[in-house]
C-alpha positions as a Markdown table, in Angstrom:
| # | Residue | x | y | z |
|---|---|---|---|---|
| 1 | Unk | 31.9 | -16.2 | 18.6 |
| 2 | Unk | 29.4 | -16.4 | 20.9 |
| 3 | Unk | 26.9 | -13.4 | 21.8 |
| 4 | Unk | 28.0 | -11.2 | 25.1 |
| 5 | Unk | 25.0 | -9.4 | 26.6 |
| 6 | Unk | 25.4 | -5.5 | 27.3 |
| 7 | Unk | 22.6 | -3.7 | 29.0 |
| 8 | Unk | 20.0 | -6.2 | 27.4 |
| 9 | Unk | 22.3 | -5.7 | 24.1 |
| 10 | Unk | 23.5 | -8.9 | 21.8 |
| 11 | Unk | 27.0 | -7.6 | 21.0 |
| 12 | Unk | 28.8 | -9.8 | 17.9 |
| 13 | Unk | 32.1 | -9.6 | 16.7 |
| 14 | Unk | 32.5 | -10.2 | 13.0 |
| 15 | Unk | 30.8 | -10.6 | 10.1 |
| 16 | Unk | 30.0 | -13.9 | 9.9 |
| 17 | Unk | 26.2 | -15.3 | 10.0 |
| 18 | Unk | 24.9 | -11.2 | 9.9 |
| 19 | Unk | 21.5 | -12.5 | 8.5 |
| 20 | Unk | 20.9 | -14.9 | 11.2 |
| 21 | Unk | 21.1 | -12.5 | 13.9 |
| 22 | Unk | 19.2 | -9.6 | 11.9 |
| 23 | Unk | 16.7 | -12.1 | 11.0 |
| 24 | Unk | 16.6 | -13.3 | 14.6 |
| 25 | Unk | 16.5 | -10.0 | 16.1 |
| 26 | Unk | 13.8 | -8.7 | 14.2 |
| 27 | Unk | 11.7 | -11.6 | 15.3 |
| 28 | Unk | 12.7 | -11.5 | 18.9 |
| 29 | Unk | 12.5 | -7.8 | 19.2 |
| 30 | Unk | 15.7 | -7.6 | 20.4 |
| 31 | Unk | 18.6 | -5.3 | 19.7 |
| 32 | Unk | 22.0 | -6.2 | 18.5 |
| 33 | Unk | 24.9 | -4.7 | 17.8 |
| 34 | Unk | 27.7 | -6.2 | 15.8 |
| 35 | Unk | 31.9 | -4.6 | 16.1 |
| 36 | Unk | 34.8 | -5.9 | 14.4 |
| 37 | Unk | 33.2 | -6.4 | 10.9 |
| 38 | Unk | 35.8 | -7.3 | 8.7 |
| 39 | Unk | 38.1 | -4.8 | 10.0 |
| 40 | Unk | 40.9 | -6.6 | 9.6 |
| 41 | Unk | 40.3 | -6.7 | 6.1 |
| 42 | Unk | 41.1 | -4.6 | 3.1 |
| 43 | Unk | 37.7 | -3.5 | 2.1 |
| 44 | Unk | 36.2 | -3.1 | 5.8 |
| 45 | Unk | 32.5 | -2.7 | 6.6 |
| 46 | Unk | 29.8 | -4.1 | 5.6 |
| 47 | Unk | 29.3 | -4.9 | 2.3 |
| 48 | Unk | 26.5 | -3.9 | -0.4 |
| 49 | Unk | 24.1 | -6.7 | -0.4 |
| 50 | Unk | 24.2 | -6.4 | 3.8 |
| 51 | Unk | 23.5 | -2.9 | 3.7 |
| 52 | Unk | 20.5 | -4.3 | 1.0 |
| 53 | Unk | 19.4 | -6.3 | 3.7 |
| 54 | Unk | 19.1 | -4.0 | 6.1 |
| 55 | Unk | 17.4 | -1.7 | 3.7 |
| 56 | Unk | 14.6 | -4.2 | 3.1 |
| 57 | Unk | 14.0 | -5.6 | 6.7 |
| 58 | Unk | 13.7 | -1.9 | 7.4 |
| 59 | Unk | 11.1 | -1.6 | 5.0 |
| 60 | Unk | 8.7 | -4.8 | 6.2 |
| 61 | Unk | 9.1 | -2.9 | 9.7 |
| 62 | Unk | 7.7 | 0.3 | 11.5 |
| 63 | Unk | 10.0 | 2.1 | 13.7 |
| 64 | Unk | 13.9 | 0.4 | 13.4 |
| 65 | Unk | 16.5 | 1.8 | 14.0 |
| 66 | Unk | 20.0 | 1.5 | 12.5 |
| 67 | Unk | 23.0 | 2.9 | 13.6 |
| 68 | Unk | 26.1 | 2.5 | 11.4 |
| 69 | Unk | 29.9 | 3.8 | 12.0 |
| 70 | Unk | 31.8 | 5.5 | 9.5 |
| 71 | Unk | 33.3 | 2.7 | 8.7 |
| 72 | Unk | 30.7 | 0.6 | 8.2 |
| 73 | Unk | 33.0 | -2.1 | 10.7 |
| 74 | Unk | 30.4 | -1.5 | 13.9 |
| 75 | Unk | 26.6 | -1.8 | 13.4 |
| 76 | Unk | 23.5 | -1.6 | 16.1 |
| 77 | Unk | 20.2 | -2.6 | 15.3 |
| 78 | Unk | 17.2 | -2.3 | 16.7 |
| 79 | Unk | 14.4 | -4.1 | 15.2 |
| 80 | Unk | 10.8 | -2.0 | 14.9 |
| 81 | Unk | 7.2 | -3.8 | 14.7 |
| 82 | Unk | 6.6 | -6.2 | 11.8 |
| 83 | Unk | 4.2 | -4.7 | 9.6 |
| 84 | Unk | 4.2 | -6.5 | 6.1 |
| 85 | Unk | 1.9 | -4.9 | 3.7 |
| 86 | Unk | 3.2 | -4.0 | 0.0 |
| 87 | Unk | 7.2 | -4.4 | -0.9 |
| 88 | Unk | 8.9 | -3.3 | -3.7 |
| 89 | Unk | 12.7 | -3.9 | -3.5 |
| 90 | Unk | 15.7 | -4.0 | -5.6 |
| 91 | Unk | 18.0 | -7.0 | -4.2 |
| 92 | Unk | 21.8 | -6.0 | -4.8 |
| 93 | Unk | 23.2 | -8.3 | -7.8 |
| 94 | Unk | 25.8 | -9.4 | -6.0 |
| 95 | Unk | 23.9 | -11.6 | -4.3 |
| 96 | Unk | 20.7 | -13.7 | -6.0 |
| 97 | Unk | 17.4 | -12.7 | -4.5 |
| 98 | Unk | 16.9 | -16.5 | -2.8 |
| 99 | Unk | 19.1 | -14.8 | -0.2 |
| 100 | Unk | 16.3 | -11.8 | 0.8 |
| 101 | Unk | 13.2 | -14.3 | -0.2 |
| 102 | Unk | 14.5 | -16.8 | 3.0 |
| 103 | Unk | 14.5 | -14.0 | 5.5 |
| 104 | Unk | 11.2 | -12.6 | 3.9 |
| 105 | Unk | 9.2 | -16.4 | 4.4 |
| 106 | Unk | 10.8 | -16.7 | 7.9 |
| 107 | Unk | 9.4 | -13.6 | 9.1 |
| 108 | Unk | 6.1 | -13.4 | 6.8 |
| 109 | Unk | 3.9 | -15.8 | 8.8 |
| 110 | Unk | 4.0 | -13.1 | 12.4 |
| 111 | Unk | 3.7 | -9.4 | 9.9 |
| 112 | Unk | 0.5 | -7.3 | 10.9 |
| 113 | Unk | -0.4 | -6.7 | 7.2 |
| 114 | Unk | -0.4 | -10.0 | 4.5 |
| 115 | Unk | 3.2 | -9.8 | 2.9 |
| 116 | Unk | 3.1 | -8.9 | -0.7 |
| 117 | Unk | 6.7 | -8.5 | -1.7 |
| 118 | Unk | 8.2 | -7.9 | -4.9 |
| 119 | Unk | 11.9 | -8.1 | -5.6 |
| 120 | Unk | 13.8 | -7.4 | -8.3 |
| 121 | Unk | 18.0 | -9.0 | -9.6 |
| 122 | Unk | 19.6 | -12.2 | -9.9 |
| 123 | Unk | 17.0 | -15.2 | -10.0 |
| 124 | Unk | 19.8 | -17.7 | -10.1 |
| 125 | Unk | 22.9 | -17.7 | -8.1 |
| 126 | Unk | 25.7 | -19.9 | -7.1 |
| 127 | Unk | 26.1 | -18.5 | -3.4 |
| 128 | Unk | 22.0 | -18.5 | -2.9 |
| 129 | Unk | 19.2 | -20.7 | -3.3 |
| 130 | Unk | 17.3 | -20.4 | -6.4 |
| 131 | Unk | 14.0 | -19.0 | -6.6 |
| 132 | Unk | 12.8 | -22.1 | -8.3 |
| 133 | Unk | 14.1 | -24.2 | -5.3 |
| 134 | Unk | 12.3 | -22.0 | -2.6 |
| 135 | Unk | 8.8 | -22.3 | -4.3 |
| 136 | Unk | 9.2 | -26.1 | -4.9 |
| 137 | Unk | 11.1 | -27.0 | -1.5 |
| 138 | Unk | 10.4 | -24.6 | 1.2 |
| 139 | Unk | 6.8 | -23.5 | 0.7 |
| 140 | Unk | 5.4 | -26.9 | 1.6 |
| 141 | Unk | 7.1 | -27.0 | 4.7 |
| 142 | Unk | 5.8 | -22.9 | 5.6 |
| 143 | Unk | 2.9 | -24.9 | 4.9 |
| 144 | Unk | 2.7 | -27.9 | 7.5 |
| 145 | Unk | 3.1 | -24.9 | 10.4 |
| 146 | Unk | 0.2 | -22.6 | 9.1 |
| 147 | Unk | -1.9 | -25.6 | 7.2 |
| 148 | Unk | -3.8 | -23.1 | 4.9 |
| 149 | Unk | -2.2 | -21.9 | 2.0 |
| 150 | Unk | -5.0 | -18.7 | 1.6 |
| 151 | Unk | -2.7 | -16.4 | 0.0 |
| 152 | Unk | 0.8 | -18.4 | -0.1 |
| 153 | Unk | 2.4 | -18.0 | -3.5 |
| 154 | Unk | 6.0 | -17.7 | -5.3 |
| 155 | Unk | 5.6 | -16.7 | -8.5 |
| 156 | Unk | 8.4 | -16.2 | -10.9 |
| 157 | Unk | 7.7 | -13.4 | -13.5 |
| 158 | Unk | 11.0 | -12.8 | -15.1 |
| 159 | Unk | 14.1 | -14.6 | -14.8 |
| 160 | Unk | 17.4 | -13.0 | -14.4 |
| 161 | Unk | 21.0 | -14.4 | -14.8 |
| 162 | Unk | 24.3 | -13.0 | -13.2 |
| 163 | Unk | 26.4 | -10.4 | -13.1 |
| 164 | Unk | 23.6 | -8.0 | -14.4 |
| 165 | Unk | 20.0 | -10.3 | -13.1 |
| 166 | Unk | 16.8 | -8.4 | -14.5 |
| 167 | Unk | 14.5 | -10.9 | -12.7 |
| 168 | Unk | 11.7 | -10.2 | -10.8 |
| 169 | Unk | 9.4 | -12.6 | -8.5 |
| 170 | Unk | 6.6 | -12.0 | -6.6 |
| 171 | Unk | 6.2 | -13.4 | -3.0 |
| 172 | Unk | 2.8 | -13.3 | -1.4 |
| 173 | Unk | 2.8 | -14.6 | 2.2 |
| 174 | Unk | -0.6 | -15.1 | 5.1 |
| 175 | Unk | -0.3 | -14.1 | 8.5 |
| 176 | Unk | -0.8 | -16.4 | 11.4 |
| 177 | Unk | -1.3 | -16.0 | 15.5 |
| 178 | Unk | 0.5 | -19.0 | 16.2 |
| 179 | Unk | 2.5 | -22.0 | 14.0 |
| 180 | Unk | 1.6 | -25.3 | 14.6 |
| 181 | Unk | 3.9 | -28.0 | 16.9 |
| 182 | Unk | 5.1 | -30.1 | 14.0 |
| 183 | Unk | 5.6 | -33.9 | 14.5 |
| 184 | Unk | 7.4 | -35.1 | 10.7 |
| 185 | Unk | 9.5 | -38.5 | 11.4 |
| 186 | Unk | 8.7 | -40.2 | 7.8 |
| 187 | Unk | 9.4 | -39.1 | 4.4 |
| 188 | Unk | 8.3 | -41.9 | 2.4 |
| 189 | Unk | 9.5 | -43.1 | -1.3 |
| 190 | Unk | 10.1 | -40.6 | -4.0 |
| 191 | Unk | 7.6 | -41.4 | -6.6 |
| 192 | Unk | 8.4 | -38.8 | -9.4 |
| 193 | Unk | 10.7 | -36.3 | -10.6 |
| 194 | Unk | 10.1 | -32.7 | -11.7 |
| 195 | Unk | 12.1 | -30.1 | -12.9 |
| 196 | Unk | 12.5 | -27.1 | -15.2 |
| 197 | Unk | 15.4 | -25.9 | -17.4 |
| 198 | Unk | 15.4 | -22.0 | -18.5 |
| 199 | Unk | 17.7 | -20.6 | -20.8 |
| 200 | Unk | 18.5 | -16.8 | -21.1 |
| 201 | Unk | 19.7 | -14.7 | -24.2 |
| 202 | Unk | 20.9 | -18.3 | -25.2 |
| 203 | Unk | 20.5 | -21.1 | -28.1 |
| 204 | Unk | 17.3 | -22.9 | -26.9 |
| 205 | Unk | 18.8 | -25.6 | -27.9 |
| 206 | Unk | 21.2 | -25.5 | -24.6 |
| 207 | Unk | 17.9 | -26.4 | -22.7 |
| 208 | Unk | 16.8 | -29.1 | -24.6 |
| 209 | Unk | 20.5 | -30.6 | -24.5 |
| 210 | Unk | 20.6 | -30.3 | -20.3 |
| 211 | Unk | 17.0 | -31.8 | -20.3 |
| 212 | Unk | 18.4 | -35.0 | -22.1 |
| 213 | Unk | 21.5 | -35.2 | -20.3 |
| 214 | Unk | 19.5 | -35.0 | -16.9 |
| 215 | Unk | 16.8 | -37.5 | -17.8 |
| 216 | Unk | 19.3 | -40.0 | -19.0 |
| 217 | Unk | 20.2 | -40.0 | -15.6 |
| 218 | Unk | 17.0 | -40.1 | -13.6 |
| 219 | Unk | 15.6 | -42.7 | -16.1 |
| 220 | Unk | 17.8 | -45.3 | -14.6 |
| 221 | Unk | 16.0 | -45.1 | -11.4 |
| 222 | Unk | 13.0 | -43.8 | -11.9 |
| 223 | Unk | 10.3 | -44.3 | -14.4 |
| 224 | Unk | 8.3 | -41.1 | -14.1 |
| 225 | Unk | 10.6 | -37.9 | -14.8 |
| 226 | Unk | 9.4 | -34.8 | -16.7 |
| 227 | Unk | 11.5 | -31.7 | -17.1 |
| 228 | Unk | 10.1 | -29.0 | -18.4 |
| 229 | Unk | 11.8 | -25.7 | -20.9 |
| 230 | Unk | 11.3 | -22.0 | -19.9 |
| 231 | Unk | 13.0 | -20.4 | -23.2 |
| 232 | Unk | 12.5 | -16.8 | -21.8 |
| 233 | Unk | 12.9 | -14.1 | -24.7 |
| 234 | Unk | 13.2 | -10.3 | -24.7 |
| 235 | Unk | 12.4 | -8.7 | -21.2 |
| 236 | Unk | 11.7 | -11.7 | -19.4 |
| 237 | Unk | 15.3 | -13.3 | -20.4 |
| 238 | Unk | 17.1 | -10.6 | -18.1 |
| 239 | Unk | 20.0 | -8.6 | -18.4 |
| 240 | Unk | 22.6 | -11.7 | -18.5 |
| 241 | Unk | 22.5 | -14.5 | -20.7 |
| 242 | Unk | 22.9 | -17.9 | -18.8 |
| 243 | Unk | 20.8 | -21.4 | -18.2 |
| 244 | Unk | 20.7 | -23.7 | -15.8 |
| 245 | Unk | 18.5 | -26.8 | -13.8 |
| 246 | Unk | 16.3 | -27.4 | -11.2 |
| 247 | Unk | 14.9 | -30.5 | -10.3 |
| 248 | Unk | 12.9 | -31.7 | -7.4 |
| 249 | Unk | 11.8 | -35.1 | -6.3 |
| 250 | Unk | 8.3 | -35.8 | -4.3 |
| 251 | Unk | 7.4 | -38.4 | -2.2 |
| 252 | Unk | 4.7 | -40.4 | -1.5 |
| 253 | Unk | 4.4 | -38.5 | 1.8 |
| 254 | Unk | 4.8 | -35.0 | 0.8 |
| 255 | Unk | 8.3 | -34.4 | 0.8 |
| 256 | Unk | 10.2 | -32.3 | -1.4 |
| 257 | Unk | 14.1 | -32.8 | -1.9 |
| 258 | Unk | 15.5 | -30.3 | -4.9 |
| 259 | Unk | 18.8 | -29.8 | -6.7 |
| 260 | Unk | 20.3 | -27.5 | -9.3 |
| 261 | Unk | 23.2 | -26.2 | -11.6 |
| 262 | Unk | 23.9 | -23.5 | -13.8 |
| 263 | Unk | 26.4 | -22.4 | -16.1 |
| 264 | Unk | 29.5 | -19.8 | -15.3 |
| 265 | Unk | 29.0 | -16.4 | -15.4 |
| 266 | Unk | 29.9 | -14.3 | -18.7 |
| 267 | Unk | 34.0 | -13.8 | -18.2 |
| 268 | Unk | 34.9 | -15.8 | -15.6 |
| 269 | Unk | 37.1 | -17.6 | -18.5 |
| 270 | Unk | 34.9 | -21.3 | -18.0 |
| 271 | Unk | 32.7 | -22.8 | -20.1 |
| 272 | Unk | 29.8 | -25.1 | -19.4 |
| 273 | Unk | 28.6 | -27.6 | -21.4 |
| 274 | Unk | 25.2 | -28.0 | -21.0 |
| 275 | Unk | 25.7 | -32.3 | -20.7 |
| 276 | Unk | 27.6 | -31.4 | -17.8 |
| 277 | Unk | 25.3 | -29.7 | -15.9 |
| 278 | Unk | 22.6 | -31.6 | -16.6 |
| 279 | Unk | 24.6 | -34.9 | -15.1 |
| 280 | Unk | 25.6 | -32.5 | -12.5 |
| 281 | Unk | 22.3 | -31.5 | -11.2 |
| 282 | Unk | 20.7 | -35.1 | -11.7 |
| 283 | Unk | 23.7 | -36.9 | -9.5 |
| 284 | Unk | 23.5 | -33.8 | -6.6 |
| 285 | Unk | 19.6 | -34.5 | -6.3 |
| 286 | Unk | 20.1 | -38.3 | -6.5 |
| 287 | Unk | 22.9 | -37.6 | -3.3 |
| 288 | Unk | 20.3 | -35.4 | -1.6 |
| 289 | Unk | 17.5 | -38.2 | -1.5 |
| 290 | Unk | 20.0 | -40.1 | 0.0 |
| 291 | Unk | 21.2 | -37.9 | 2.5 |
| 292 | Unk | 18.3 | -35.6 | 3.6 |
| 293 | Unk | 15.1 | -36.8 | 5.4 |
| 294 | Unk | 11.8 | -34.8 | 6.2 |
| 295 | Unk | 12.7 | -31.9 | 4.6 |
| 296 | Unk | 15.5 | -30.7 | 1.7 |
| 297 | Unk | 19.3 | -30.0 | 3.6 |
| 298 | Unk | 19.0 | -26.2 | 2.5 |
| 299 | Unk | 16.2 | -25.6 | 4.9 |
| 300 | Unk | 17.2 | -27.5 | 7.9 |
| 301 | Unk | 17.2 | -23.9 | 9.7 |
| 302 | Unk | 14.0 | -22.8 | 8.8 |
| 303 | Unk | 12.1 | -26.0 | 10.0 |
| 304 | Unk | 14.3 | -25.2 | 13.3 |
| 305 | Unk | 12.9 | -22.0 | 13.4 |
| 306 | Unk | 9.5 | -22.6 | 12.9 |
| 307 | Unk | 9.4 | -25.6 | 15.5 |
| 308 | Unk | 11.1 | -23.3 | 17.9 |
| 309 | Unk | 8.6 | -20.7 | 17.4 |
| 310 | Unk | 5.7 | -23.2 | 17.4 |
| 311 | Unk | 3.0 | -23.1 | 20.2 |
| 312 | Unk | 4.0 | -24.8 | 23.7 |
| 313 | Unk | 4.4 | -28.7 | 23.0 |
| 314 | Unk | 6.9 | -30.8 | 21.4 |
| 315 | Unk | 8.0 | -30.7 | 18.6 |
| 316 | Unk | 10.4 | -33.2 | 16.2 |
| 317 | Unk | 11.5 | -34.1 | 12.7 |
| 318 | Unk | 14.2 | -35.7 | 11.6 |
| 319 | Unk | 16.7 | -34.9 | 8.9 |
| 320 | Unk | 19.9 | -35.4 | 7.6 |
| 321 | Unk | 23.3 | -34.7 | 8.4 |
| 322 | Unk | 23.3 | -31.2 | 10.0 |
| 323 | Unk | 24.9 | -28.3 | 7.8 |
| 324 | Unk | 27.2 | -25.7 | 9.0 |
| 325 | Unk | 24.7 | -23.1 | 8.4 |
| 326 | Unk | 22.2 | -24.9 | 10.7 |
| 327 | Unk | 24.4 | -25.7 | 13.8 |
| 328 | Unk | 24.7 | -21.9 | 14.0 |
| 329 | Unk | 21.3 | -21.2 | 13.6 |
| 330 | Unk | 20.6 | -23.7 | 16.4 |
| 331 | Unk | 23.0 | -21.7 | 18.6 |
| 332 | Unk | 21.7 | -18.2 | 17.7 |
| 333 | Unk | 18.4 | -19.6 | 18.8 |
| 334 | Unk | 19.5 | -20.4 | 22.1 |
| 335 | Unk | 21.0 | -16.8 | 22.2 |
| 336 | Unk | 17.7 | -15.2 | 21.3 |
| 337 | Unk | 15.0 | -17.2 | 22.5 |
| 338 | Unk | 16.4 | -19.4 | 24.9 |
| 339 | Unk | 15.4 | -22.5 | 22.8 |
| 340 | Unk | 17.7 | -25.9 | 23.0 |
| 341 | Unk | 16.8 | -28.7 | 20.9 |
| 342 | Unk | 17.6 | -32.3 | 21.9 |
| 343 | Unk | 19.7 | -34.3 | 18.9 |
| 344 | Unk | 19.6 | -37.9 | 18.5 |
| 345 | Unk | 21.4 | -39.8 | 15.6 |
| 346 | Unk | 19.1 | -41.8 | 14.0 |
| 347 | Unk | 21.1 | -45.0 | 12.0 |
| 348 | Unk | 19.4 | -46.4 | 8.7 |
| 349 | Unk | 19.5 | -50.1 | 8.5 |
| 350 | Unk | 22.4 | -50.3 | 5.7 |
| 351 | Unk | 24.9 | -48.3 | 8.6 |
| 352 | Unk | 24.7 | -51.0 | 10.3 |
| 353 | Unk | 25.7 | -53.4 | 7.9 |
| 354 | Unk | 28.6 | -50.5 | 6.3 |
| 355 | Unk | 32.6 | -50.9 | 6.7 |
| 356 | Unk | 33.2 | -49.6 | 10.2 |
| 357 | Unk | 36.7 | -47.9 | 8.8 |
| 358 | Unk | 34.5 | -46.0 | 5.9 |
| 359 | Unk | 33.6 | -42.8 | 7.5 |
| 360 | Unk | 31.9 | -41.3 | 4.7 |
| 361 | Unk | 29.5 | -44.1 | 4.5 |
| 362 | Unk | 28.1 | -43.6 | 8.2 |
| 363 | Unk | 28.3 | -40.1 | 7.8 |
| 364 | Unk | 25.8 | -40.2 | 4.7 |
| 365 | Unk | 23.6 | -42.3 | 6.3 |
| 366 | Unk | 23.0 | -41.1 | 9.5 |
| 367 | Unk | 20.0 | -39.4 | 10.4 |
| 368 | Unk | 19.5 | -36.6 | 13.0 |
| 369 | Unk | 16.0 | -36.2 | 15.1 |
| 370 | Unk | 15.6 | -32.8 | 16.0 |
| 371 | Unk | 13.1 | -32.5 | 19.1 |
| 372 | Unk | 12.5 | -29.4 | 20.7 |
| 373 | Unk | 9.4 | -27.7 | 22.7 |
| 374 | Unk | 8.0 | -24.2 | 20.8 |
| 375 | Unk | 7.9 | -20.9 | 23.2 |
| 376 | Unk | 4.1 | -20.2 | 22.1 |
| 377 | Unk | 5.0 | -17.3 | 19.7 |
| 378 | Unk | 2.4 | -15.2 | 19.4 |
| 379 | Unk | 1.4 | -12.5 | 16.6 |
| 380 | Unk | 0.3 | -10.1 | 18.2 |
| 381 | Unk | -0.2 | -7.6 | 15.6 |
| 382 | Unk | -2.7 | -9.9 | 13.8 |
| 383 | Unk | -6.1 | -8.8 | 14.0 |
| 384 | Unk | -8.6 | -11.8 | 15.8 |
| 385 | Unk | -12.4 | -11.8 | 14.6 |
């Protein structure tokens, strides 16, 4: 539903897309308040890995203020001054901790202090992006806005499973006056395949069966694959056992496409076979190199972002298919910062040549050039020489 404006207020209904518009308000400086949050439902309000959230965007902030009913069904927010510094959070385990990391590199970049965050729960979940995928897929492209990587680093220092997680990473982020325009229209030829496979309070042999599952895979198409074994023990192994994949392919012009797959959670009555997932996670990245372009389908909306927020010229890059997730950021940008993008289908050579009546076939292999000029964001808060 789109955004009403009160007395220079954003006023939502719902819960839907709640991180966008914090995430965008906190950025923008603008308040928001949000009614109707699952009240029609039996457990209304917000739930705990919102209220999380708002707890840690509160923390990377000086001065906001949060207003919640008794209900927890009607929230206001009004964002303080981005300040950074030193973070210590626990992320709620009902949510993995790819879903607070995203919101912590889209806003690290314009803090006043160099972001040093360190969070704590589930490394691995099937709602969120993986930490593994973040630090292989969306660093480099933080990195083609700020161009220096002084200071940028994901690192993983225990890895933690569902329901209970246990794992802890370490997110270090620069600060920049202003991002870069970005001009990315080629993605070149994958020309090798990484990945890792960790197992948790498991067999190690679970990993060593989903790295030759996987490779069998990638071998037909690729010469040069290596997947590597994290066999965590003791602390670093969690509080859950579980394993799972993560693969990402680079190509010869600095693009980064990743996939992955894990097993079930403990009780949820299936079982995983570690062939399985392994096949699984080789044929999902196989359909992302096909679909995405420039930059991996999970971060479509943060490359939107970032272009949006770039200095004032144009900007473009093409990608693939737009996701649900991203057609709604691109409208909560217009809302915010009064940003429109210009989309253009891009067809590959082979549409052309495709069965007209096979929509699937078109879909896949359309492209979609995003074009848009940035509104000169500037960081104020970081100190010039």
């Amino acid at each position: 539903m789109p955004a009403i404006l009160q007395n220079d207020v954003l006023v939502y209904k719902g819960s839907n897309f709640l991180r966008q518009r914090l995430l965008l308000a906190t950025l923008s400086a603008r308040p928001v308040r949000i009614e109707e949050i699952r009240s029609g439902h039996d457990d209304p309000g917000l739930k705990e890995y919102e209220v999380n959230l708002i707890r840690l965007l509160d923390k990377v902030t000086n001065g906001t203020r949060v207003e919640l009913s008794e209900t927890g069904t009607s929230l206001y927010f009004q964002p303080g001054i981005l300040i950074g510094g030193q973070v210590s959070h626990d992320c709620c385990p009902q949510r993995g901790i790819g879903y607070y990391l995203e919101v912590l590199l889209a806003l690290g970049p314009f803090c006043k202090e160099p972001l040093n965050a360190v969070l704590r729960g589930v490394t691995h979940s099937d709602l969120d992006v993986s930490v593994d995928k973040i630090k292989a897929a969306a660093l480099p492209i933080l990195l083609k806005f700020i161009l220096v990587d002084d200071g940028l680093e994901l690192k993983v220092v225990r890895r933690g499973a569902p329901p209970l997680g246990g794992g802890e990473v370490v997110f270090r982020c620069p600060v920049k006056r202003y991002l870069r325009p970005l001009q990315w229209t080629k993605w070149g030829l994958v020309k090798r395949i990484r990945g890792v496979v960790y197992a948790l309070r498991v067999s190690p042999t679970m990993a060593n069966r989903v790295v030759e599952s996987a490779k069998g895979v990638m071998l037909k198409f690729l010469p040069d694959v290596y997947i590597n074994t994290d066999q965590c023990r003791g602390a670093n192994a969690g509080k859950s056992p579980g394993f799972g994949i993560s693969l990402v392919a680079e190509t010869n012009e600095k693009t980064y496409y990743c996939a992955e797959a894990k097993s079930a959670e403990p009780g949820q009555g299936e079982t995983s076979l570690p062939e399985d997932l392994g096949v699984q996670c080789a044929r999902r990245l196989l359909d992302e190199i096909y679909r995405a372009g420039a930059c991996d389908s999970s971060f479509q909306w943060l490359v939107a972002l970032w272009m949006a927020l770039g200095q004032k010229d144009v900007s473009e890059c093409v990608v693939g298919p737009l996701s649900d997730y991203t057609i709604s950021f691109l409208q909560h940008l217009k809302e915010f910062f009064g940003v429109m993008f210009k989309l253009e289908v891009e067809r590959r050579e082979d549409d052309e040549e495709s069965d007209d009546d096979d929509d699937d076939a078109v879909a896949t292999a359309q492209k979609i050039k995003m074009t848009c000029v940035g509104i000169g964001y500037i960081n104020i808060s970081k100190r010039t020489l």
